[in-house]
N, C-alpha and C positions, 0 to 999 in steps of 0.2 A: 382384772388380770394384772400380773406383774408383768412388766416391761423391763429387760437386759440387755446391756449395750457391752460388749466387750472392746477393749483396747490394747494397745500395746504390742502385737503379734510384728513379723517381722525375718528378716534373715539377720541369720548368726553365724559366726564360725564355729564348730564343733570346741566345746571346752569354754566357749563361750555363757553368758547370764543373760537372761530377759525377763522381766517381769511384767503380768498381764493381769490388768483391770477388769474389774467388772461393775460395772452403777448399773444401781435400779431404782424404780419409780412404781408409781401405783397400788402400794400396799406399807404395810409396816414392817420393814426390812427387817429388825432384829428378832421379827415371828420365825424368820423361817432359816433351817438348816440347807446348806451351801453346797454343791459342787463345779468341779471342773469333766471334765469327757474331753474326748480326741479321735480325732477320725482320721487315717492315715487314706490314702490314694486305694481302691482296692479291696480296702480292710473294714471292717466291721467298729463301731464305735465304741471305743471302750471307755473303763473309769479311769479316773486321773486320782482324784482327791479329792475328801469331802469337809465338812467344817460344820459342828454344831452353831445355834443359837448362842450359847454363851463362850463360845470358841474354846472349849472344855476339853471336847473330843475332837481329836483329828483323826482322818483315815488316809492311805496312801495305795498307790499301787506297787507291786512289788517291783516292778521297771526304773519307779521313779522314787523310791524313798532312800534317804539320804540326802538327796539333788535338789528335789521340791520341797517348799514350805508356803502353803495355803495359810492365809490370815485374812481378819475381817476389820474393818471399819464401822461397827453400827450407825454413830453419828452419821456420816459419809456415804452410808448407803451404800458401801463399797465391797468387795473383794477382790484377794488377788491371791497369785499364783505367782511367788518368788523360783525361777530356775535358772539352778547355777550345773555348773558341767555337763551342758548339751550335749548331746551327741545325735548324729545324722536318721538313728531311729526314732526322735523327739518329734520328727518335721511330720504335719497334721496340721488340719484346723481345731481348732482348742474351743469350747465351746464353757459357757458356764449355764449354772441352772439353778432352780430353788425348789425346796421341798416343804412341805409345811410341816410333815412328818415323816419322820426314817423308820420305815422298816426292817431296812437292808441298804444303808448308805451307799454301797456300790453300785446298785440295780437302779439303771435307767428307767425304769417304772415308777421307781420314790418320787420323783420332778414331775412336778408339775406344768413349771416353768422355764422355757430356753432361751438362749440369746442366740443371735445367727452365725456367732464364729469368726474367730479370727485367725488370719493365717501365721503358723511358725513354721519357717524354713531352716534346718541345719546344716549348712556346705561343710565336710570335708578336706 
C-alpha cells in the first residue's frame, strides 16, 4: 500500500496563499496519477485537482481554477497544492490521494490511495 502524509494546512486570511504538501512512501511514486479532494463541515467531498504521472495533464475544479496550481516532485515523492486568493469557501480538510489509473480524474473512485487530511481554515 501507499502511505500519504499531508502538510502545510492552516488559518489564512481570505485573499491570503498557502501551500500543501503531500509525501509518500511504499510504492513507486512517479507510477501513479495525483489528486487533492476537500471536505467542507456538512458537505459532501468533492474534487480539487488532479495531476498526471508526467505532470502533462492537469485538472481543476471550476471553484478553484485560476487560484490553484497542483505540481509534482517525482524525485521527492511529493505534491502540492499551490493556493493563492483564498477565500472563506476554501476552508475544509484538504485531503490528497493516488491513483494508479485515471478513468475520470475527478471521481473519488479512481484512488486508490488516501492521506488523513489536513486542515485549512479562511477568516474573513
Amino acid at each position: 500500500q501507499v502511505q500519504l502524509v499531508e502538510s502545510g494546512g492552516g488559518l489564512v486570511q481570505a485573499g491570503g496563499s498557502l501551500r500543501l504538501s503531500c509525501a509518500a512512501s511504499g510504492r513507486t511514486f512517479s507510477t501513479y496519477n495525483l489528486g487533492w479532494f476537500r471536505q467542507a463541515p456538512g458537505k459532501e467531498r468533492e474534487f480539487v485537482a488532479a495531476i498526471s504521472r508526467s505532470s502533462i495533464n492537469t485538472y481543476y475544479a471550476d471553484s478553484v481554477k485560476g487560484r490553484f496550481t497542483i505540481s509534482r516532485d517525482n524525485p521527492k515523492n511529493t505534491v502540492y497544492l499551490q493556493m493563492n486568493s483564498l477565500k472563506p469557501e476554501d476552508t475544509a480538510v484538504y485531503y490528497c490521494a493516488a491513483a494508479p489509473r485515471f478513468s475520470d480524474a475527478r471521481a473519488a473512485y479512481d484512488y486508490d490511495y488516501w492521506g488523513r487530511g489536513t486542515q485549512v481554515t479562511v477568516s474573513s
